[in-house]
Structures are given as C-alpha cells and as structure tokens.
ZARO-988783 format. One record per residue: y, x, z of N, C-alpha, C in turn. Coordinates in steps of 0.2 Angstrom, whole numbers, plus 5000, padded with zeros to 4 digits. Each point is the difference from the previous one (the first is absolute). Example, Ala and Ser with C-alpha at 12.3 -4.5 7.8 and 13.67 -1.06 7.14 Angstrom:
2
497250665039500649965000500650045000500549984996500650045001500549965003
This chain:
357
536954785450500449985005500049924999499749985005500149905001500249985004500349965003500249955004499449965002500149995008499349955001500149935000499649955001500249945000500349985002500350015006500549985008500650034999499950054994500850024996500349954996499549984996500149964992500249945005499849975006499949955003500749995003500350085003500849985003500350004992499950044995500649994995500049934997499449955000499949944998500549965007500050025004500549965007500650025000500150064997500850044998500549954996499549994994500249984992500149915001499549995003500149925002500649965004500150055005500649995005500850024997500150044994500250034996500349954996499449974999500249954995500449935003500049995007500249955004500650005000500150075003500750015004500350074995500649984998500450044997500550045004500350074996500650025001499750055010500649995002499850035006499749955007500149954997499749945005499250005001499650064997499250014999499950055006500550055003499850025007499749995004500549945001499649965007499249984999500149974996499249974995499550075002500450034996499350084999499950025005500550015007499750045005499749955005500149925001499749965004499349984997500150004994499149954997499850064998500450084997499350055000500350045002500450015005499950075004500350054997500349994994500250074996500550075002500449945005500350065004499750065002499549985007499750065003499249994996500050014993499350014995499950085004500450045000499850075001500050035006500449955005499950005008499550005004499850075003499249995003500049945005499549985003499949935004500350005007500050075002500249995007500949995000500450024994500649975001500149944997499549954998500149935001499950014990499850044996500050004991499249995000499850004994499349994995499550075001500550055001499650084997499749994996500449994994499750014993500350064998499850024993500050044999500550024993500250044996500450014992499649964998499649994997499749974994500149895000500049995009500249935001500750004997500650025002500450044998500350014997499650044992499849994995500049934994499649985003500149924997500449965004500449985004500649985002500650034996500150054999500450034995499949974994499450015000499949964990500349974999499849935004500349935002500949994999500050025006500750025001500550024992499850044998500150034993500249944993499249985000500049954996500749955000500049995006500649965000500650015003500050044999501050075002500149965007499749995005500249975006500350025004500650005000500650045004499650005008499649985003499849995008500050085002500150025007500150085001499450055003499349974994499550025001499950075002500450054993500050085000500350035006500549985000500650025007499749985008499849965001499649995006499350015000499449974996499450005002499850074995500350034998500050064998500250065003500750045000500550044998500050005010500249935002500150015008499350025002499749955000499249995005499750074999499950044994499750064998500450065004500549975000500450065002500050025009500049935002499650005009499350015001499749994996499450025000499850084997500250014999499950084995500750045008500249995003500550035004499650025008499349975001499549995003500449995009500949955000500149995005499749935002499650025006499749925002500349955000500750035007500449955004500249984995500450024995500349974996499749954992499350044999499649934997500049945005499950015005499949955004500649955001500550045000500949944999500049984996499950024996500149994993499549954996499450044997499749954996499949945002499749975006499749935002500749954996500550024998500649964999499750024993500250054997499850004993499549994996499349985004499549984998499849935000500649965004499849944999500749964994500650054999500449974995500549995005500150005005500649965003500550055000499750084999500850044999499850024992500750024997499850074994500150055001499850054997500250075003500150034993500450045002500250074992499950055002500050054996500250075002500450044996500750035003500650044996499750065000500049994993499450094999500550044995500149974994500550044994500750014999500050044999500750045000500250014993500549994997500250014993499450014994499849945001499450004995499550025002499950045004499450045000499649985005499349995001499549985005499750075002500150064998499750065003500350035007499650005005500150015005500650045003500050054997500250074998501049994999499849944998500849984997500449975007499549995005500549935003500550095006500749954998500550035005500349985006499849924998500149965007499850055008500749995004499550065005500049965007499750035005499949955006500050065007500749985002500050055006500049975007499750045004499849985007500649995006500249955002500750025004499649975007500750015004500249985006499449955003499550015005499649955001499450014997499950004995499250054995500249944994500749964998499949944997500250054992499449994996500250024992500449964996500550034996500749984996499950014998499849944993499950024990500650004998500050044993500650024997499949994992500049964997500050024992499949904998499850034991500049924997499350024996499949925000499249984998500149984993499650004993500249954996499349964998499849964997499649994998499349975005500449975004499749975007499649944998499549984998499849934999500149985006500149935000500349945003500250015005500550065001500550065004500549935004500249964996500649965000499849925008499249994997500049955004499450035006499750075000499650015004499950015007499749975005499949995006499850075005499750044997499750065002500350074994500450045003500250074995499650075002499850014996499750065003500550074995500250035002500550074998499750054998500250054996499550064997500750065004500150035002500650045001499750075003500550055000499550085000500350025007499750035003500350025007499850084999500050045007500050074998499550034998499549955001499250045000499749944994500349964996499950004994500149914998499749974997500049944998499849965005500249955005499749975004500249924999499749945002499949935000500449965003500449975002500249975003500049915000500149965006500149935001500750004999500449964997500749985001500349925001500149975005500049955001500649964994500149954996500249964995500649995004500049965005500650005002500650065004499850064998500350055003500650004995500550025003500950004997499950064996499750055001499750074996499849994992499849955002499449984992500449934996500150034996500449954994499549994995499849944997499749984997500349984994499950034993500349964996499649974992499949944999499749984995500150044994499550024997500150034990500049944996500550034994499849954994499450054997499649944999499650044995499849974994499550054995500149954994499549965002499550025003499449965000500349935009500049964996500449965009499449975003499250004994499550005005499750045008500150094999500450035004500350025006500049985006500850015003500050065002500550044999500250065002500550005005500150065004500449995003500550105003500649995001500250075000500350005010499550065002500049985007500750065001500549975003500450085005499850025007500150055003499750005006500550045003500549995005500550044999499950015012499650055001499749995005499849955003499449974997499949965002499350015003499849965007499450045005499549964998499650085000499150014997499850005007499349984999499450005004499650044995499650065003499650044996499549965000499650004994499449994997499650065000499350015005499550044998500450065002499950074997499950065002500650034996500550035002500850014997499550084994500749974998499650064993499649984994499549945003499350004997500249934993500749995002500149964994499749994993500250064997500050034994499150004997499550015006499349985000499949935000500249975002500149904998500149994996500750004999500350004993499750004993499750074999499650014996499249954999499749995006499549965001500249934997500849975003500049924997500250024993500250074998500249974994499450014995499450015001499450004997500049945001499849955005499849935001500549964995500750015002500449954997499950014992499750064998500149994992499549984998499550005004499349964998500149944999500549985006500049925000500449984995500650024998500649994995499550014993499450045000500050014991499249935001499849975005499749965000500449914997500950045002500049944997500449984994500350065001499950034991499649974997499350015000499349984995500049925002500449965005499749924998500849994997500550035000500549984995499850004995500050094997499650004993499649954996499549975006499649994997500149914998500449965004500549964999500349994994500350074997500450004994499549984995499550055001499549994994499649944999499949975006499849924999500549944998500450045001500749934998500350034993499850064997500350014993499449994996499349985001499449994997499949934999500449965005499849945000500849974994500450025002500550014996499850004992499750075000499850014992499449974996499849955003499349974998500749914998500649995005500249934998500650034995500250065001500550004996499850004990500449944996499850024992500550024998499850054995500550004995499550024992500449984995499650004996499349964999500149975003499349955000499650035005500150055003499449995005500250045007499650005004500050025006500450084998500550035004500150075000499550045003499749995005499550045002499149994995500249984996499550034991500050054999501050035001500150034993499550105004500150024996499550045002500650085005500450004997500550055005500249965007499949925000500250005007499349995004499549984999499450045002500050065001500150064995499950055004500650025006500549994999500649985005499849995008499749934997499549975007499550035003499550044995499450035004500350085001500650014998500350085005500249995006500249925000500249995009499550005005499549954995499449975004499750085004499950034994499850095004500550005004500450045001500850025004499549965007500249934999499849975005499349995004499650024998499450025002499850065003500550064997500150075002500249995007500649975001500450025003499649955008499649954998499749965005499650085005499750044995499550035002500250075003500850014998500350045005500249965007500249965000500149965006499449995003499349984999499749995004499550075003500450084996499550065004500450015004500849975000500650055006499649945006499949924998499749975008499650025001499350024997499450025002499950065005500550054996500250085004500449985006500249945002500350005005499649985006499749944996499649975006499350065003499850034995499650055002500350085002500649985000500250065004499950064995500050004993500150064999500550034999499650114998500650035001500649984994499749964994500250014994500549954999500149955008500649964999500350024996500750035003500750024995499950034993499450025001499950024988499849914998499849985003499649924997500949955000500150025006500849945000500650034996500050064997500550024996499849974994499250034999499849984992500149925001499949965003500049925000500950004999500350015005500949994998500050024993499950074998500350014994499749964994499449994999499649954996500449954999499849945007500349925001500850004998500350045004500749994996500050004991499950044998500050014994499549944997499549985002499649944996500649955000500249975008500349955000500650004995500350055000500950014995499549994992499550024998500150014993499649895000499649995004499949944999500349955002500550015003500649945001500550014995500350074996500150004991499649964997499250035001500049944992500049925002499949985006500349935000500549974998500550045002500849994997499649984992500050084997500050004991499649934999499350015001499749974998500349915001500249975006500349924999500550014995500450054998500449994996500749995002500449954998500649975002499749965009499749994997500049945008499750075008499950064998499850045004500850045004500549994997500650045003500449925001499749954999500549965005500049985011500449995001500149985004499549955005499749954996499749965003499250044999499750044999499750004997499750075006499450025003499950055004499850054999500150024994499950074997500350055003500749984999500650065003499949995007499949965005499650045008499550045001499749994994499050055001500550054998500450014995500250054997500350035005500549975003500550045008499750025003499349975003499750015005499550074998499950014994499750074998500350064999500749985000500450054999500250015008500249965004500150035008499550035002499549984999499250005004499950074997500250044994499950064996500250055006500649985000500450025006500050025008499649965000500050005008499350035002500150045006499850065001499950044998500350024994500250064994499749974994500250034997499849984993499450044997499649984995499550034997499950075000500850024995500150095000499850045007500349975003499850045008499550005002499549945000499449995004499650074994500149984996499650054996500250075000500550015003500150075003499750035007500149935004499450005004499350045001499949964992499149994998499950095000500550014995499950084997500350055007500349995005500150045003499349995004499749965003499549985002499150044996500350004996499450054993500450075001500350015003500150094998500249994995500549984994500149984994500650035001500649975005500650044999500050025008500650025001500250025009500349955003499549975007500349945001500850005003
C-alpha cells in the first residue's frame, strides 16, 4: 500500500501551511489554498471528489499537529453522512457551503458514551403539518457548540433515521464540554422538540451510521498515526541532545530498545490505517473488519507512545510548558471517541463468527 505522488504532494502543502498558521486560525487557510474542506466532496457539489486515502494524509498532518480546525466533524462525520444518505436535494443544500468552508457541520450521533447505533434513544415524532419533533440529548458532538449545519441521529417508528436541525431553533440547546483534551471541541446537544427536516429514507439511519462510522475511524486512527509519530520524532530527537552521565541518553541501550518498540507500534499502526483507506476508496466489503482493526490498533499505538514520551523526557515531559501532556490528552480522547478499542475489537470478533454479534 503506497500513496502516490499527488498525495505525498498534498501532505507536503498540508504540513507547510501547518507550519504558517497556527491553532484554529489554519481553517480558513486549508480550505481556501487547498480545499480541505470539500477533499471528499464529489465535484458537482462544488468539493474535490477525492477520496479516504487524500483524507488519510490530511489527517496525518492534522494529527502531527493536534490542530483543534473542525476537520473530523465537518469534512468527515457530516459530508459522509449526506453523502452515504443518498439524499440529493439535500446534498445539494448543503455541501456547496461545506465544501468551500464557509459553513461547519457536525453530527449528534452518541448517546451516553456509546457510538452503536443501536443505542441512540433520541426519538423523532411526526406532528401536526408532517413537521418532525426531536426529543433527546447528544453528547460528544465535535464542534456541536459552534456548528453551522447539525444533522440529528434520532429513532422514529420504523427505525433510526437522519435529520437537518436548524442551530438557531429554541428546540436545540447547545452546550460546550470541558474536556481534558481542549485541542478538541465537544459539545452536549439537548433537543427538547426541536424541528427536523428528514434526511434520506426514515429508518435507514442506522445503515449510515454504521457506514460513517467505518470512514470516521479510518480518518481518526490516520491521525492517530501522525501524532504518534510526532511523539516519536520529538522523543528521538530529544534522546540524541539529552546527556546524562556523559553522554547522549539515547546510547544507552534500554532506551533504544524503548525507542525501536515505538518506532514498530508506529509503523504497525500507519499500516492498519492506510488498509481501512484503501478498503474504503475501493469499496470493499472488508471495510468495517479493516476500520475496527485500524481504531483498535492506532488507539492503543498512540496511548502507549505518548507514555513513553512522557517517561522517556523525564522531569521536563509532565511539565506544563512542555507538549507532552497534549499528545498525551489527545490519545487518550481520541481512544475514546467512537468507541474505544475493546469494542471495536468486539466488532472484529462478532464480524468473524467469533462471538454473537
């Protein structure tokens, strides 16, 4: 699995522009000089029609440098989600805005932790006039708080179905999370009948659902693998200046091996993230066995190599000033979101015939 030149070439205009503009002020930047917004936007709604793997390395990028922009939640989690619901009119409202960055979009999908479909209680019923009334709370909304476009997961009679809810509706209360990671923005949506426009085919929710959360863990454990691998170049380059005992700590022969358990982890882990984009852009059936085994891998890479960051600096790895403990936060949230490893891998095995799904 390789990346082609015209990939290496957007991660090389990713990483550059990256390095300009800091913080959340690189949006603007990244969806006017490269379009990152609508990367995955087929062409007639005004995006790139690229594909997971461009995607893929934007996430990297992204990763590398904890960049709070609201990449995953809009140009991910929404876009796939209108696109996978196969409503025209409504791709057609919708993305020409989120393809060029002038709106953001989220999608309130999780309920008490959990990302399985199965779980959402949020309900949506049909009143007076044919107008749908959402009822429940969202948690776990990326950038829920400031988003221009909400799309709602809520279950009506005949099963899980999608809806638009407009930001400004009285219905829909938005409320910022603290989180540990404040790279992140979370957000806890209430919805206390607040009016849906359906999305796509009532019911078919739960068939979406499942499809963005295969893409979104593809993209999350892609960025997973450019943190990781950030830790590992900034704890290498660390252990070649840091002395003690007269010479270099990265000599001594246990923090070599230390260092080349990461250096695997993170190579391993690149390589489960690049078969869940590859399965995606070719459409295989093996999507969701490749995007489980990628989630549950890259989490765990990241968590144990943002540890030995910490260890490895020493004293100056748990101070404040020092960026350790963000790569650190940000692998512990990112474990977290859209399930944690344990469950994807129960995924895998229910998927194998292994257990009962």
């Amino acid at each position: 699995m390789r990346l082609t030149e015209e990939q290496e070439e957007l991660r090389s205009a990713v990483r550059s522009l990256l390095g300009r503009h800091e913080g959340a002020g690189a949006w603007r930047p990244l969806t006017e000089q490269i379009g990152v917004a609508g990367l995955a936007v087929p062409e007639e709604y005004g995006g790139a029609g690229c594909g997971a793997r461009e995607v893929h390395v934007v996430m990297e990028e992204l990763g590398r440098e904890l960049s709070p922009v609201p990449c995953l939640g809009s140009a991910v989690l929404t876009v796939q989600a209108l696109l996978a619901s196969g409503d025209r009119a409504a791709c057609a409202r919708l993305l020409p805005q989120l393809a060029e960055g002038s709106a953001v979009g989220t999608l309130a999908w999780a309920e008490q932790g959990s990302w399985d479909p199965a779980a959402i209680r949020a309900e949506a019923a049909l009143g007076p006039g044919g107008t749908w009334r959402i009822t429940g709370t969202k948690e776990h909304v990326l950038n829920g708080a400031e988003a221009d476009v909400l799309l709602v997961a809520a279950r009506t009679g005949t099963g899980v179905s999608l809806f638009h809810v407009a930001v400004e509706d009285s219905g829909a209360r938005r409320e910022a999370a603290v989180t540990m990671d404040v790279t992140r923005a979370q957000a806890r949506v209430v919805l206390s009948g607040a009016e849906g426009r359906l999305i796509g085919v009532e019911g078919d929710g739960g068939r979406v659902l499942r499809h963005v959360l295969d893409l979104a863990c593809a993209a999350l454990a892609a960025e997973q693998v450019g943190a990781a691998e950030r830790c590992l170049e900034l704890t290498v380059a660390y252990a070649k200046d840091r002395v003690q005992f007269g010479r270099a700590i990265g000599s001594f022969q246990a923090v070599k091996h230390r260092l080349a358990d990461a250096y695997v982890l993170v190579e391993a882990a690149r390589s489960a993230a690049l078969g869940a984009a590859f399965a995606a852009d070719e459409g295989s059936p093996e999507l969701s066995r490749s995007a489980a085994v990628a989630k549950s891998a890259c989490s765990e890479a990241f968590s144990t190599v943002a540890g030995e960051m910490i260890q490895l600096h020493g004293g100056i790895g748990i101070t404040w000033e020092h960026d350790a403990h963000r790569y650190f936060k940000r692998a512990h949230g990112s474990g977290r979101l859209f399930g944690p490893p344990a469950w994807h891998r129960s995924r895998l095995a229910a998927g194998l015939g292994l257990i009962a799904a």
